[in-house]
PyMOL Python script that loads the backbone (N, CA, C, O; Angstrom):
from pymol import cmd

cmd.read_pdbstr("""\
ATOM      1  N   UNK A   1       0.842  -1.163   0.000  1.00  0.00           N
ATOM      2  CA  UNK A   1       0.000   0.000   0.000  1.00  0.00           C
ATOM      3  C   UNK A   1       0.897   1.238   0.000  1.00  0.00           C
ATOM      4  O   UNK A   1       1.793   1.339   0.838  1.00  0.00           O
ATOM      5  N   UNK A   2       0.670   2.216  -0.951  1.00  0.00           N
ATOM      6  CA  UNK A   2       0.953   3.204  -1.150  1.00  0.00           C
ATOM      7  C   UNK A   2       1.059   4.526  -0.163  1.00  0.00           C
ATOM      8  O   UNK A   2      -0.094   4.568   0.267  1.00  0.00           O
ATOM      9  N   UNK A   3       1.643   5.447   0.349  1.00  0.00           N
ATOM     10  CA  UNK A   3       1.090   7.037   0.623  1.00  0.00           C
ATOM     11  C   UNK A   3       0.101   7.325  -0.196  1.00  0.00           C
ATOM     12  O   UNK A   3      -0.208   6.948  -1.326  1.00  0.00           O
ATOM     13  N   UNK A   4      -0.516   8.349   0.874  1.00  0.00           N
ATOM     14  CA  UNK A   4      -1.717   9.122  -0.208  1.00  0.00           C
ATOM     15  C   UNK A   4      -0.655  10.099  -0.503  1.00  0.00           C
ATOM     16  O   UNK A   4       0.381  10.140   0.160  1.00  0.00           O
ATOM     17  N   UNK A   5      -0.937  10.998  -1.635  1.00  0.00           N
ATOM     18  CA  UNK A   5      -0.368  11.820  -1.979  1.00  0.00           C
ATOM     19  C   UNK A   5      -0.925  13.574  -0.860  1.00  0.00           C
ATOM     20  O   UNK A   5      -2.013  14.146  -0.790  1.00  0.00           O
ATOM     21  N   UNK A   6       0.147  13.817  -0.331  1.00  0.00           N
ATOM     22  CA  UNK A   6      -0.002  15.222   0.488  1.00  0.00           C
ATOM     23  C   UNK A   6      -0.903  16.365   0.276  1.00  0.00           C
ATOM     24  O   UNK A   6      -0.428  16.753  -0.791  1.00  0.00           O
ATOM     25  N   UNK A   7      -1.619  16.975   0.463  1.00  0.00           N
ATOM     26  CA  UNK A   7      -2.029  17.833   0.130  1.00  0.00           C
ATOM     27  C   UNK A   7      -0.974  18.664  -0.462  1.00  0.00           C
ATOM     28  O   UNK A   7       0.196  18.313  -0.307  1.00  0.00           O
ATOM     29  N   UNK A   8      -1.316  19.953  -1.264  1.00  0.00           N
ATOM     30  CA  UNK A   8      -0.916  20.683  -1.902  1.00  0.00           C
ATOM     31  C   UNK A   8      -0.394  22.091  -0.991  1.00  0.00           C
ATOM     32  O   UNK A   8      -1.211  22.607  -0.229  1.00  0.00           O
ATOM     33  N   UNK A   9       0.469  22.452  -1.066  1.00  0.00           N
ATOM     34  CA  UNK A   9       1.252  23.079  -0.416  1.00  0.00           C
ATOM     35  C   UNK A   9       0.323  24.511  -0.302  1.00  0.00           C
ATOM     36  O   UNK A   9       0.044  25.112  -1.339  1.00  0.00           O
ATOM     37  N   UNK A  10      -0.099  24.977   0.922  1.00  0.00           N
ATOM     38  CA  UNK A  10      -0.243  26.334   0.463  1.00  0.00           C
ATOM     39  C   UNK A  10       0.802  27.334   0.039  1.00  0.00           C
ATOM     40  O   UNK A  10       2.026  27.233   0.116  1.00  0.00           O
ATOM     41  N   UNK A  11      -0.146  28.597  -0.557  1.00  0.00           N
ATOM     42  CA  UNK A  11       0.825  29.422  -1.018  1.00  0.00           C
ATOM     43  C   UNK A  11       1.345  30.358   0.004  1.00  0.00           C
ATOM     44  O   UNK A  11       0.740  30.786   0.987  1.00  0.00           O
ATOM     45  N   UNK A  12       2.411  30.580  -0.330  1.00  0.00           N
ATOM     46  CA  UNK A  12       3.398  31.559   0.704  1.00  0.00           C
ATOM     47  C   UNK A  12       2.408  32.757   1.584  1.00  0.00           C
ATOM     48  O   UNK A  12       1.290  33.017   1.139  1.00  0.00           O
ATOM     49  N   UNK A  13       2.718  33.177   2.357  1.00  0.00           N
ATOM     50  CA  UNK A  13       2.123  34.359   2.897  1.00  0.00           C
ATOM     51  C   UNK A  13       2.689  35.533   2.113  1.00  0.00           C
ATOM     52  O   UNK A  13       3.752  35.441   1.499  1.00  0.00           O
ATOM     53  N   UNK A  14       1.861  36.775   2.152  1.00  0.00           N
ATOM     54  CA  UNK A  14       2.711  37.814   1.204  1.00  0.00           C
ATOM     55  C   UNK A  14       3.510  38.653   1.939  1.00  0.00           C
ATOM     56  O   UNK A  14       3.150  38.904   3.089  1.00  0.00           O
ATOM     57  N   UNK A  15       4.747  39.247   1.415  1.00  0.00           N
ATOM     58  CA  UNK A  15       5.447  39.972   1.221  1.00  0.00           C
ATOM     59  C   UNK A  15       5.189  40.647   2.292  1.00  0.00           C
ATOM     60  O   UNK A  15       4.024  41.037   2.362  1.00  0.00           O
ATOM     61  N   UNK A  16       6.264  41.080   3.649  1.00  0.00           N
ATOM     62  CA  UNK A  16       6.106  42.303   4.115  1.00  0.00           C
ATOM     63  C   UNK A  16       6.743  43.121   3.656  1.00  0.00           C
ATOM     64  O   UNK A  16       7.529  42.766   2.778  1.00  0.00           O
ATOM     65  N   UNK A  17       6.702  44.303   3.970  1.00  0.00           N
ATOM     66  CA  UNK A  17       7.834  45.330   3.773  1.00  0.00           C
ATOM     67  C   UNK A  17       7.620  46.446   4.439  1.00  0.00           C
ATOM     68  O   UNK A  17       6.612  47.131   4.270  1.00  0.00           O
ATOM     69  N   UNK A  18       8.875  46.823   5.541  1.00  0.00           N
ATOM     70  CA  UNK A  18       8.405  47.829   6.663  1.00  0.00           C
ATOM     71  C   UNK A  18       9.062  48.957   6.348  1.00  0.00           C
ATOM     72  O   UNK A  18      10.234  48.979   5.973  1.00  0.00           O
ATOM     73  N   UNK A  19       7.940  50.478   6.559  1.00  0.00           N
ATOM     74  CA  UNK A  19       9.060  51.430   5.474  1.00  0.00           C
ATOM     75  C   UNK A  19       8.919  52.454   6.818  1.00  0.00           C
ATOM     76  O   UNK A  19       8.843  52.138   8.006  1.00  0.00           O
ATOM     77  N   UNK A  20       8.914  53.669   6.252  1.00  0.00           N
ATOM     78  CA  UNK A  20       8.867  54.822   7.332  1.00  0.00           C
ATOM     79  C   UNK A  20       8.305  56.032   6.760  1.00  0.00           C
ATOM     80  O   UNK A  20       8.941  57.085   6.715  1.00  0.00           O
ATOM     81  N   UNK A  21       7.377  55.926   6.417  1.00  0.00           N
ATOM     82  CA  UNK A  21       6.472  56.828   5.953  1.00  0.00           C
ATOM     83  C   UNK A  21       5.138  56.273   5.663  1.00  0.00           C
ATOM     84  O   UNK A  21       5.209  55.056   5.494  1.00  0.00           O
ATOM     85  N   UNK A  22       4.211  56.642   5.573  1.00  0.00           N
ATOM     86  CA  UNK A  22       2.916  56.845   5.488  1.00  0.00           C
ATOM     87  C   UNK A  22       2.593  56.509   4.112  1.00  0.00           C
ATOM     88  O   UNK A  22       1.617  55.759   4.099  1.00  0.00           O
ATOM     89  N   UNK A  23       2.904  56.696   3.281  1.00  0.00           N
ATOM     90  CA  UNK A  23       2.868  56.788   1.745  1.00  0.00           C
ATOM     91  C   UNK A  23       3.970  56.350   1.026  1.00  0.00           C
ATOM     92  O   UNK A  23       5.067  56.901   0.933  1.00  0.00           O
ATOM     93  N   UNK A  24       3.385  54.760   0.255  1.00  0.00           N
ATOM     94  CA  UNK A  24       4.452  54.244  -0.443  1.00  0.00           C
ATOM     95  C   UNK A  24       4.089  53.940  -1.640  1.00  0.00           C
ATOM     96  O   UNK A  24       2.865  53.961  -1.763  1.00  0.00           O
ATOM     97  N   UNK A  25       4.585  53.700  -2.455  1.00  0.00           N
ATOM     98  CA  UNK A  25       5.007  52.993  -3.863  1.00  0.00           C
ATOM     99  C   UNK A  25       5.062  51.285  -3.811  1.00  0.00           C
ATOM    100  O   UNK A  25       5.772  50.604  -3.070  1.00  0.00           O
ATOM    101  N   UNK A  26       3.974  50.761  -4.952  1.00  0.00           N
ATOM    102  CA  UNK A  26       4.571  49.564  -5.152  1.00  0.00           C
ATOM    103  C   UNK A  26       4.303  49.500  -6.759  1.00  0.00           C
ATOM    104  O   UNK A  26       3.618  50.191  -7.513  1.00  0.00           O
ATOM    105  N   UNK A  27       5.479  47.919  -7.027  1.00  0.00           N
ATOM    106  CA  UNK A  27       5.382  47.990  -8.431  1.00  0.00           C
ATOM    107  C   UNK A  27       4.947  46.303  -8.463  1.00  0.00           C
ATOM    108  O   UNK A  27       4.659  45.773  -9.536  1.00  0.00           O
ATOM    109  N   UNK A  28       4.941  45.930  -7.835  1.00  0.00           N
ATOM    110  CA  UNK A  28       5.110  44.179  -7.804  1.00  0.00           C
ATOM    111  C   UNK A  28       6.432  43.378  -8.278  1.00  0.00           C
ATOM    112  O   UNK A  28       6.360  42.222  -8.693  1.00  0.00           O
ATOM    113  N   UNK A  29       7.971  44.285  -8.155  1.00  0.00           N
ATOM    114  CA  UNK A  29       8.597  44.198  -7.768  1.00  0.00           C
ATOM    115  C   UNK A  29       9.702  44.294  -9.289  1.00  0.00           C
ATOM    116  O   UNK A  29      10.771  43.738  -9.539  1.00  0.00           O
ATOM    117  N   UNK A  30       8.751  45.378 -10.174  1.00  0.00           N
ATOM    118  CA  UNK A  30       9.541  46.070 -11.591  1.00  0.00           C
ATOM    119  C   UNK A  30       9.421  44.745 -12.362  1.00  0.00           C
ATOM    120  O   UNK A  30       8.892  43.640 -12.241  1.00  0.00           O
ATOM    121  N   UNK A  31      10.190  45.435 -13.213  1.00  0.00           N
ATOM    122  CA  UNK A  31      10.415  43.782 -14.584  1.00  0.00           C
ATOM    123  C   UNK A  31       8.930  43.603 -15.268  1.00  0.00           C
ATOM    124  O   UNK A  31       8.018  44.425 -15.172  1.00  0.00           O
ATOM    125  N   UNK A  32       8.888  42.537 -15.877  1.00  0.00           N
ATOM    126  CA  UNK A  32       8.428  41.836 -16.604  1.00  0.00           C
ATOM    127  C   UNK A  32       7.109  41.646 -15.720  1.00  0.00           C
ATOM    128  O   UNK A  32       6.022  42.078 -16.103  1.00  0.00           O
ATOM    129  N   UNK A  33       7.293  40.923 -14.424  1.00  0.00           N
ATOM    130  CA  UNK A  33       6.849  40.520 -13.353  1.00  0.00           C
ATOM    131  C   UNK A  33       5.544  41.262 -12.312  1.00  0.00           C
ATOM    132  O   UNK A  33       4.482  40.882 -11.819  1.00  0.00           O
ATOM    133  N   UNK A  34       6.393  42.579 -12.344  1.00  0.00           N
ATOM    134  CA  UNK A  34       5.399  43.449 -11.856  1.00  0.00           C
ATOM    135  C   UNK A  34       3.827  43.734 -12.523  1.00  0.00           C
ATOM    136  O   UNK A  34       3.149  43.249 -13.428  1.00  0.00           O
ATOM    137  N   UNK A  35       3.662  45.021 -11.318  1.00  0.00           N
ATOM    138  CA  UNK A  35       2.160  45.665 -12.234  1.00  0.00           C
ATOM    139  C   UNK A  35       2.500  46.724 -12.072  1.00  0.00           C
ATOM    140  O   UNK A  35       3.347  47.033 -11.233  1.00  0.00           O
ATOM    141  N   UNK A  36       1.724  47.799 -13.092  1.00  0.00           N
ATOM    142  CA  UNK A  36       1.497  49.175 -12.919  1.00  0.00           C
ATOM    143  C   UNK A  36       1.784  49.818 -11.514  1.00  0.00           C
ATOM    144  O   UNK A  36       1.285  49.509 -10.433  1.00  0.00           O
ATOM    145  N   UNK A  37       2.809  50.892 -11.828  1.00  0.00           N
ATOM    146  CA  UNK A  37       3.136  51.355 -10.195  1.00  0.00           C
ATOM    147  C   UNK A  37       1.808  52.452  -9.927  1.00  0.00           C
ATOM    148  O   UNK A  37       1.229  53.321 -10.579  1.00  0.00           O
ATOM    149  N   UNK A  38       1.707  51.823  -8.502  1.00  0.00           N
ATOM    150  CA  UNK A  38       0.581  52.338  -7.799  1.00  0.00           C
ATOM    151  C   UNK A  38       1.040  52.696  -6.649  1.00  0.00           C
ATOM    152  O   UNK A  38       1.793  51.849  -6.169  1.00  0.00           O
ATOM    153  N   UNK A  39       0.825  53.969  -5.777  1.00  0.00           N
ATOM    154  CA  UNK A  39       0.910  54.967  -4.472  1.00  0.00           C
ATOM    155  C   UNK A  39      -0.372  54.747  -3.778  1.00  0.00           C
ATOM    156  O   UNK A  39      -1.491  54.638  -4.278  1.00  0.00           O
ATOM    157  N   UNK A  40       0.016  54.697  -2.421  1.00  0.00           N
ATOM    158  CA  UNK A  40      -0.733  54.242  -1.255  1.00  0.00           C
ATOM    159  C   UNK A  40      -0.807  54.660  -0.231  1.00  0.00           C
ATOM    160  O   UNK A  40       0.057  54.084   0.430  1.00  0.00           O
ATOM    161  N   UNK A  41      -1.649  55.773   0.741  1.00  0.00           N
ATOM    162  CA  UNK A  41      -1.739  56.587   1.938  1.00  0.00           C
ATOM    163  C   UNK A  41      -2.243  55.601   3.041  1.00  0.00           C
ATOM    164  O   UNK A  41      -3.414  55.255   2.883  1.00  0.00           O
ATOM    165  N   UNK A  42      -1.601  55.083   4.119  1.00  0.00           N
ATOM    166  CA  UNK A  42      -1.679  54.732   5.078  1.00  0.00           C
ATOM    167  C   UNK A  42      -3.055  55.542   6.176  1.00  0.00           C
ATOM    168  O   UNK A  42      -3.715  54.999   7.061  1.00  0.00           O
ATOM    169  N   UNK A  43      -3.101  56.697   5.781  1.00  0.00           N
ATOM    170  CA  UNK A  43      -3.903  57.535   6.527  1.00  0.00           C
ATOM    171  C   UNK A  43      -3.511  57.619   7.775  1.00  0.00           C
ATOM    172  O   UNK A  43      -2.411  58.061   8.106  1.00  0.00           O
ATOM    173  N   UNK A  44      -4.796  57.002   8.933  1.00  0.00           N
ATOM    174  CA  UNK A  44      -4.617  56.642  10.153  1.00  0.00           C
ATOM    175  C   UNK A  44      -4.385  55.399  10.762  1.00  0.00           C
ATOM    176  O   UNK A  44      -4.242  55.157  11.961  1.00  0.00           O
ATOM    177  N   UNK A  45      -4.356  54.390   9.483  1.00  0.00           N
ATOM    178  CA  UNK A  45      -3.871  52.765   9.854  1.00  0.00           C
ATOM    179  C   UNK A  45      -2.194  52.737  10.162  1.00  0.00           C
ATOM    180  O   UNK A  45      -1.712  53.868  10.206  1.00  0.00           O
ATOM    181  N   UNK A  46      -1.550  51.991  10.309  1.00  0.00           N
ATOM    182  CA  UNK A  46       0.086  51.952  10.449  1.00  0.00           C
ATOM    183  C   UNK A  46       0.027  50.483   9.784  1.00  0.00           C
ATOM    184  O   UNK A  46       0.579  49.589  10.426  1.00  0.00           O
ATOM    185  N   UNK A  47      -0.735  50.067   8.273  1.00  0.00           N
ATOM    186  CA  UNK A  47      -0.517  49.343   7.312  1.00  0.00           C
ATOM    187  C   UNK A  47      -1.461  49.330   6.202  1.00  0.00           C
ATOM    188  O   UNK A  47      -2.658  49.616   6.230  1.00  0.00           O
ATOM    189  N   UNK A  48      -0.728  48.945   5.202  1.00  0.00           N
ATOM    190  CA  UNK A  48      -1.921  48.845   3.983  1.00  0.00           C
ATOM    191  C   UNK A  48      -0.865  47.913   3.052  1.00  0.00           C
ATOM    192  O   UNK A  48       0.308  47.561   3.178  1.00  0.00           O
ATOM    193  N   UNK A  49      -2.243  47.644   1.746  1.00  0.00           N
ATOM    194  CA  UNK A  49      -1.836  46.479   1.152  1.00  0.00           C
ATOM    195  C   UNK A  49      -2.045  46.800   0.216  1.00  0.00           C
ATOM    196  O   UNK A  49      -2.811  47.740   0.003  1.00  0.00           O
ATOM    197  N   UNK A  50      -1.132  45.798  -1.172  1.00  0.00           N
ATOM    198  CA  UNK A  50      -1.154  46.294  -2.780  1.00  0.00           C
ATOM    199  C   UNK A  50      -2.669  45.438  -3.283  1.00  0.00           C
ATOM    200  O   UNK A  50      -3.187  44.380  -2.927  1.00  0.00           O
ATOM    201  N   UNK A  51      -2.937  46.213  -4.011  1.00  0.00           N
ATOM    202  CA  UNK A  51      -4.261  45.876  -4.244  1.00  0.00           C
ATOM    203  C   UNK A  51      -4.157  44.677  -5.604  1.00  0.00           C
ATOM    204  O   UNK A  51      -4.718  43.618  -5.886  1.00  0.00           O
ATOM    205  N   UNK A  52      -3.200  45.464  -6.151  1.00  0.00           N
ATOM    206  CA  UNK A  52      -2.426  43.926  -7.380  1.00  0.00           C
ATOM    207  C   UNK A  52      -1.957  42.946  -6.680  1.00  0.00           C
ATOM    208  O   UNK A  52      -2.567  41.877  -6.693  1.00  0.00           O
ATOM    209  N   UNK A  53      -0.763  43.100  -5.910  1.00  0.00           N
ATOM    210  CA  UNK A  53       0.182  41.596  -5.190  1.00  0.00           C
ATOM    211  C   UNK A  53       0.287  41.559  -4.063  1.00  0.00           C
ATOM    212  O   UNK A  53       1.343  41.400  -3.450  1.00  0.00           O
ATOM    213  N   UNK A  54      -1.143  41.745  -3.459  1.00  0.00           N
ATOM    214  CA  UNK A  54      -0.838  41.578  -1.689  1.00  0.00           C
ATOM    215  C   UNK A  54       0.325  41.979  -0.688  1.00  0.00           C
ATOM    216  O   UNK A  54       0.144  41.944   0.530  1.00  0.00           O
ATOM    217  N   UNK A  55       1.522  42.360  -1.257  1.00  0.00           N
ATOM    218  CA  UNK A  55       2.525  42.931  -0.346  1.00  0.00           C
ATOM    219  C   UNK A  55       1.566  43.745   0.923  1.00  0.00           C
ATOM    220  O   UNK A  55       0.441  44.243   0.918  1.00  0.00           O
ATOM    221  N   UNK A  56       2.284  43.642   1.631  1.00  0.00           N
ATOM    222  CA  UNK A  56       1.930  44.524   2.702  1.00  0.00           C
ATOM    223  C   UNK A  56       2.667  45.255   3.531  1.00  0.00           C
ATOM    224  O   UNK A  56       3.435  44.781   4.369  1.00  0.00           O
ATOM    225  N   UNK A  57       2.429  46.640   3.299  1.00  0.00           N
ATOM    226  CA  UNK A  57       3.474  47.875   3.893  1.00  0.00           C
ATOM    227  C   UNK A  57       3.088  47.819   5.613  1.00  0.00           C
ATOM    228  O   UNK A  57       1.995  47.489   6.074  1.00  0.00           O
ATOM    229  N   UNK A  58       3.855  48.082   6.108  1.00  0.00           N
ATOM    230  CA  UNK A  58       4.217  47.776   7.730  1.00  0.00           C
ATOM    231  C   UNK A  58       4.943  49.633   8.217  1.00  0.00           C
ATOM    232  O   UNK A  58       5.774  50.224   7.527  1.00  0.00           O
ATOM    233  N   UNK A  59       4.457  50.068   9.254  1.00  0.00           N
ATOM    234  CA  UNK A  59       5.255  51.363   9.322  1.00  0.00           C
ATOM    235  C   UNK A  59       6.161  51.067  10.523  1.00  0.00           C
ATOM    236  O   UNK A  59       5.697  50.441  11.476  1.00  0.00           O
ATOM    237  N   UNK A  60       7.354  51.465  10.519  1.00  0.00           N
ATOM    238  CA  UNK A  60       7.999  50.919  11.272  1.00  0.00           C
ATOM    239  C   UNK A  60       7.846  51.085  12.648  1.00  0.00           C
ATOM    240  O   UNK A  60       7.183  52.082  12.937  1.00  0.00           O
ATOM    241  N   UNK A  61       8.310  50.325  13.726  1.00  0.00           N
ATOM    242  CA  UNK A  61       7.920  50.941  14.823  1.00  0.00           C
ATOM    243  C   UNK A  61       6.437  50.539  15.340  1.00  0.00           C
ATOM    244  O   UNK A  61       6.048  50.523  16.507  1.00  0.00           O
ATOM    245  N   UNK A  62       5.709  50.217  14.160  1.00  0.00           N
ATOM    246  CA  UNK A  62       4.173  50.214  15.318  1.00  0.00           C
ATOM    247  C   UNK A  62       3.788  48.792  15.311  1.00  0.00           C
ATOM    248  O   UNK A  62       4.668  48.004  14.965  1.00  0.00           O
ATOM    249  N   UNK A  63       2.288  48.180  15.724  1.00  0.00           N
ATOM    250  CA  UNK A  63       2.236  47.392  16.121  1.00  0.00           C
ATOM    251  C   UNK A  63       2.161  45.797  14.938  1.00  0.00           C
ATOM    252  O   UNK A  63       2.110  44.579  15.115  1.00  0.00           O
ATOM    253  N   UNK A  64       2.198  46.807  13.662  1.00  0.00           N
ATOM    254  CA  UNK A  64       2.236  46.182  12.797  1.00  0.00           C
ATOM    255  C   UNK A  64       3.484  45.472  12.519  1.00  0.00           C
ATOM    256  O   UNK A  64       3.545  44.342  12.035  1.00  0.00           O
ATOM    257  N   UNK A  65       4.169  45.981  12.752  1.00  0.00           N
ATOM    258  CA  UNK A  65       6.016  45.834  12.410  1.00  0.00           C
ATOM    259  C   UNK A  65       6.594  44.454  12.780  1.00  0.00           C
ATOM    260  O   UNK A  65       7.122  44.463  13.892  1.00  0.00           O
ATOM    261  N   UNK A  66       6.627  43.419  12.218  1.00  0.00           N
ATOM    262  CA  UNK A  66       7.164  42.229  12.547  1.00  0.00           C
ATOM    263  C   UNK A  66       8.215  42.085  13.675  1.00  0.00           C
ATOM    264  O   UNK A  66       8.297  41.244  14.570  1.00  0.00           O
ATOM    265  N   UNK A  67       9.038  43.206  13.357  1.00  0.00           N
ATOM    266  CA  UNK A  67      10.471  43.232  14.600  1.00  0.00           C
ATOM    267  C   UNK A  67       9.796  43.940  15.433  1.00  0.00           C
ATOM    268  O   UNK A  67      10.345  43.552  16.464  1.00  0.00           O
ATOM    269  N   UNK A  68       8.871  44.830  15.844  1.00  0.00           N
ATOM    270  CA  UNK A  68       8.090  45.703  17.375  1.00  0.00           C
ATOM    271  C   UNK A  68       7.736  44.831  18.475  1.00  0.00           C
ATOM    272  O   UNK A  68       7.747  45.066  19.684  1.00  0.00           O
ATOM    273  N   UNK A  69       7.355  43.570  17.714  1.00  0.00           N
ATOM    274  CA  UNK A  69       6.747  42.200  18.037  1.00  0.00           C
ATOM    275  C   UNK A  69       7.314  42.100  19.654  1.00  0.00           C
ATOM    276  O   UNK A  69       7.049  41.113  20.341  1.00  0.00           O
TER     277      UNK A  69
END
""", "prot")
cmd.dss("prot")
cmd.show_as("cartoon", "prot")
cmd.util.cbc("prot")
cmd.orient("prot")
């Protein structure tokens, strides 16, 4: 008798990236690869997300911030 075969791997979690400002830029990471660069106001959140490739901007320092942890 055989293994069943594993389920299928989920996909990665997305992208952080912790900056220091309020207002960032993403491209989905230039090249070929990317999307249309699009700008993004944090407002009063301390994160937001690309609406093309899920990255997610982190402001540094707050509770969002992987290293504040």
């Amino acid at each position: 008798m055989t293994a069943p075969n594993p389920a299928p791997t989920a996909f990665a979690p997305p992208e952080v990236i912790v900056v220091t400002t309020k207002r960032v830029m993403c491209d989905g990471g230039g090249g070929a690869l990317g999307h249309p660069r699009v700008w993004y106001d944090m407002g009063t959140d301390t994160h937001v997300e690309c609406g093309y490739c899920d990255r997610r901007f982190v402001l540094k320092g707050s509770k969002d911030d992987p290293a504040a942890g």
